[in-house]
N, C-alpha and C positions, 0 to 999 in steps of 0.2 A: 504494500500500500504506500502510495504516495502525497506527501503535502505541498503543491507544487503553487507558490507564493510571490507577489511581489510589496514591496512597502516603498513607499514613498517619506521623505524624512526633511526634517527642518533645515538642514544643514546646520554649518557650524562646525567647530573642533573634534576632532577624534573622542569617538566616545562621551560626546555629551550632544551628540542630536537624540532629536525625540520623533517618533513617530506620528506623520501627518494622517496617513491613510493603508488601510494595510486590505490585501484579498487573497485567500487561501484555497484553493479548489483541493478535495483529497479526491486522488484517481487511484483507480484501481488497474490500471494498467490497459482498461479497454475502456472504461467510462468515466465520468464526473460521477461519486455517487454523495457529495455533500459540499457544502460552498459556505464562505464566512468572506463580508465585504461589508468594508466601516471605514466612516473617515477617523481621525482621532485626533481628541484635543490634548497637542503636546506640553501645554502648558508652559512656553517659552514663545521665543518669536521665529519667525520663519525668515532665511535669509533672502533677501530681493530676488537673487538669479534663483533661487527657487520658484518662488513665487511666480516669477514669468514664466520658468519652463513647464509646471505643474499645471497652474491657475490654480492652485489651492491656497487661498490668504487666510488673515488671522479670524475675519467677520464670519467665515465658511465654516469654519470648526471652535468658535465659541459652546454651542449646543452639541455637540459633538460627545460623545463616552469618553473620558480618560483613560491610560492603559489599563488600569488597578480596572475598573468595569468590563474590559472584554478580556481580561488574562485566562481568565477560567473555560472561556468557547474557544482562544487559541491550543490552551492546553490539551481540550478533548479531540478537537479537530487533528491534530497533529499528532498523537499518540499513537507507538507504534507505527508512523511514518518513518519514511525518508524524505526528509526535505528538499525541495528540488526546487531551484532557483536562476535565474540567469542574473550572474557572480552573486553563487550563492555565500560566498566569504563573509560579503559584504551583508545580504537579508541576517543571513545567521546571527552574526556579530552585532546587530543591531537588537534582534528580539534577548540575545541573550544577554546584551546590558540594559536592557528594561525589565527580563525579570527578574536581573539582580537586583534592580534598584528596588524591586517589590519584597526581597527577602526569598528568592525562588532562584534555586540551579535547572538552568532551563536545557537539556540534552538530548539533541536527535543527531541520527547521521545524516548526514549530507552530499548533493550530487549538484554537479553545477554543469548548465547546458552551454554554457561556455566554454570550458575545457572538453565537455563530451561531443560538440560540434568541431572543435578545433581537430579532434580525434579522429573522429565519422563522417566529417564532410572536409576535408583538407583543402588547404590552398586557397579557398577563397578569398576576396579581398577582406574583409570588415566581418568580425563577429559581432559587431554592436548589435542589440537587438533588434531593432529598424528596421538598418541595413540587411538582415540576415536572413529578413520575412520576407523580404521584398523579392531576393535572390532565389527564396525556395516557394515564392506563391502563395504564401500563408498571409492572410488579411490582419491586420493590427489599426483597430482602431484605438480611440483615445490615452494615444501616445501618451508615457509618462505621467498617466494614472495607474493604479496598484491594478484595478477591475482589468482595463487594455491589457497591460503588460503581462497579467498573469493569465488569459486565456490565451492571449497567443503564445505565451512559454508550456502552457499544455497543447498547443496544437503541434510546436518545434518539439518537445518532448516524447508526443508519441510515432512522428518519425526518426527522431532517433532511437527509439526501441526497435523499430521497424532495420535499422539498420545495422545496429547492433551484435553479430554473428556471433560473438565469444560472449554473449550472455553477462558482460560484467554488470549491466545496470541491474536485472532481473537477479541476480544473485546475491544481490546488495541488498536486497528487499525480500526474499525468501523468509518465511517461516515455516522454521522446523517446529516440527509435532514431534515429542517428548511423550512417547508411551509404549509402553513394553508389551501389553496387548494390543495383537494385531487384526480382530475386526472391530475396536472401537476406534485404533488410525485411521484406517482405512476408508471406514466412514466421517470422521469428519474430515478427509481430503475428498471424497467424493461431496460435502456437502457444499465445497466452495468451486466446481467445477460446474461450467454452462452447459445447456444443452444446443450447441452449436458448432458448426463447423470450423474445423482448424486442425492445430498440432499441438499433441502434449509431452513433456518430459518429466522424466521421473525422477528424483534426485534422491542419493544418500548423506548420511549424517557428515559430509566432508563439503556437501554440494556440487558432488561429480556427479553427473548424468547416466544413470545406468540404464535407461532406456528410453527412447524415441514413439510416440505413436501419433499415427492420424482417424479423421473420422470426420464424416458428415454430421456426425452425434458424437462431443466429444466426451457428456459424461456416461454415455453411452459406451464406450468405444473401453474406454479407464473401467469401468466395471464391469465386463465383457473380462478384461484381463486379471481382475480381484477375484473371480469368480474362477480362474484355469485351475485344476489341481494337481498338471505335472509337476515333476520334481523343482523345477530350473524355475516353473512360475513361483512356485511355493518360495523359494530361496530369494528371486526379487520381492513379492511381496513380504517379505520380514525385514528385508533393507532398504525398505523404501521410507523414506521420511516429510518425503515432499515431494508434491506435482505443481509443474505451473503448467500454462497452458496461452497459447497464443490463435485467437481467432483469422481466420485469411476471411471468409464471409463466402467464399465458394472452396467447391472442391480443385479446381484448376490450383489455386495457389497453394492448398494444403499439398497437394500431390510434389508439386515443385520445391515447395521448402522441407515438407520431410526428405525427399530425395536429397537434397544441400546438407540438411543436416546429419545425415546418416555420415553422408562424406567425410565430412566435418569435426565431428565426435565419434564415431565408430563405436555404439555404447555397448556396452560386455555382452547384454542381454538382445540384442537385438541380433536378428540372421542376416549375412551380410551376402550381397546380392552381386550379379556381375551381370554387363549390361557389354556382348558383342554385335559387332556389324559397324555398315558405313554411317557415315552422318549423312541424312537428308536434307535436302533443300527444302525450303517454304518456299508455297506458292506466291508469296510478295516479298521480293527484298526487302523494305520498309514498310512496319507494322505494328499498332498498337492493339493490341484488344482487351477491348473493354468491358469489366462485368461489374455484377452487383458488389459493393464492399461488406467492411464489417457492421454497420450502419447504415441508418437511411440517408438517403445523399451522397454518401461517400462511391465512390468507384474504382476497384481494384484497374490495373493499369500495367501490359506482357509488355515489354518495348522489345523488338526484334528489330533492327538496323543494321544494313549491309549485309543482310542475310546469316547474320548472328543475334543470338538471343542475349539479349542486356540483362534482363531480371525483369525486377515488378517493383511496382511500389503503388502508394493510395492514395485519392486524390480528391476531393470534394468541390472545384472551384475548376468550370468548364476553362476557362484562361489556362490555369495550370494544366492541363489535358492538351490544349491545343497549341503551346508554346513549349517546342523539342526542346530548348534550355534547360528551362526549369524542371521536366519533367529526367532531362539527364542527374540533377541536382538531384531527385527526388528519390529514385532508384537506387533499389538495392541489387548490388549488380550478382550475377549467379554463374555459375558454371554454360558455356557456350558446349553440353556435352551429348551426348548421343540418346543419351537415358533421357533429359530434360527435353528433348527436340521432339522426340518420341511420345512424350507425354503429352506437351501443347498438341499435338498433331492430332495423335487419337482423343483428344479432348474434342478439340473443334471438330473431329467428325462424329461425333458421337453427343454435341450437347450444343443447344443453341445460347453465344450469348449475344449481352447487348449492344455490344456495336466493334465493326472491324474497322480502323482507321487506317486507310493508304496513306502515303505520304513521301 
């Protein structure tokens, strides 16, 4: 679970600004499922050049809550989070000398989409947050308000999950289940699994991967496997300590990312496959196709260019779709391999989606 935040601040000296406005979405990794959005009266004065970049002055947050009046919905909202921020150093650092000032040690871990786009999306000019939306398609309204800033750092956030292949952010935020009996685990990891399509992974008490699964039904698919009573099942489910699970919103893309990830992680527990013969051409050099996403609005998004398969990524904003830049930006790039070519191919003949883009 995540508490993905931005605060806006008076300015002023190191460690003695106060908090103007602050907004916290906790995600769960596919949705918003709670939100906290407040101005706040810092009870000092706000510096000019703030003031003008903000529009937040002193007449605006008069009637406004003091920290001490909302510390208590920060604290639940954020609990058991990982706080996630763009320079999150700097949000951190701020809530956590305002709860000291309250008499409170205020302790989360922390991810910052700064350094994790510097990582995942290389080379770009400007990580400033702006500039970084503008680059990848993502809308950011009301610039340098805490509300702007932090839905668009959940919008930037959840494609960098998306691109993410070594699992670091998702492993940052796992919880382990602590229990020595193994159908009361078992059951409360199937109780936080969807009934939707995608890919799941299995993890032990080290948070290695011991196995890969897919499914149209993915807590479906995870209890299908709780349920096997050979030997080898028996033995993964006693080491299993945790499932995450990652939605595609069709089958086309779970096909294609279990495939990458089998490669990828080779997990003890899974049978490992071998894919001979030639590579095939697609019948268009250049080609997007386009399906339903994990979401309404959203639209999963093959890029095949120069008769090589780029990957996939997710897109909600027809701009972003029909602008080849951004949509290079956006992409999670995959294996150009025989297995993956094979799979789009007998996909498209075998299933109608929503739209093929020449180009």
């Amino acid at each position: 679970m995540y508490a993905i935040l931005d605060i806006e601040t008076t300015g002023g000296k190191f460690n003695e600004e106060g908090i103007t406005e602050i907004a916290i979405y906790k995600f769960d990794g596919h949705q918003i499922v709670d939100q906290f959005i407040s101005l706040v009266n810092p009870e000092r004065e706000i510096q000019p050049f703030v003031v003008n970049l903000t529009g937040i002055n002193s007449e605006m947050l008069k009637n406004a809550p003091k920290f001490f009046e909302i510390a208590k919905r920060i604290v639940e909202i954020t609990t058991d989070c990982v706080l996630v921020a763009h320079n999150a150093n700097f949000d951190n650092r701020i809530l956590t000398t305002e709860f000291r000032r309250l008499g409170f040690t205020f302790e989360r871990k922390t991810l910052c989409t700064v350094e994790l786009s510097k990582k995942l999306i290389p080379d770009l000019a400007s990580y400033k947050l702006g500039k970084l939306c503008r680059t990848l398609g993502i809308p950011i309204s009301s610039r340098h308000r805490a509300d702007g800033d932090a839905i668009a750092t959940v919008q930037l956030f959840k494609l960098l999950l998306n691109k993410d292949t070594d699992k670091e952010i998702v492993k940052k935020a796992i919880k382990i289940i602590n229990t020595k009996t193994i159908a009361p685990k078992l059951l409360a990891i199937l109780d936080e699994i969807p009934s939707k399509t995608g890919v799941f992974y299995l993890y032990n008490k080290t948070k290695n991967i011991l196995y890969i699964g897919k499914g149209k039904n993915i807590k479906k698919a995870v209890n299908q496997l709780f349920l096997r009573s050979s030997k080898k099942a028996k033995i993964l489910q006693k080491k299993v300590v945790s499932v995450t699970f990652e939605e595609t919103g069709n089958e086309l893309i779970a096909q294609l990312k279990f495939n990458d990830e089998l490669k990828a992680y080779k997990p003890a527990y899974n049978i490992s496959t071998k894919t001979n013969g030639t590579i095939i051409k697609f019948s268009n050099k250049n080609l997007l196709v386009i399906d339903k996403g994990r979401n309404l609005g959203e639209k999963s998004i093959v890029l095949i260019e120069n008769n090589e398969f780029k990957g996939f990524c997710y897109a909600d904003l027809s701009y972003q779709i029909n602008n080849i830049e951004i949509l290079r930006s956006l992409i999670s790039p995959m294996e150009d391999s025989i297995l993956n070519r094979n799979i789009i191919k007998k996909y498209l003949q075998k299933n109608r989606v929503e739209k093929l883009i020449r180009f």
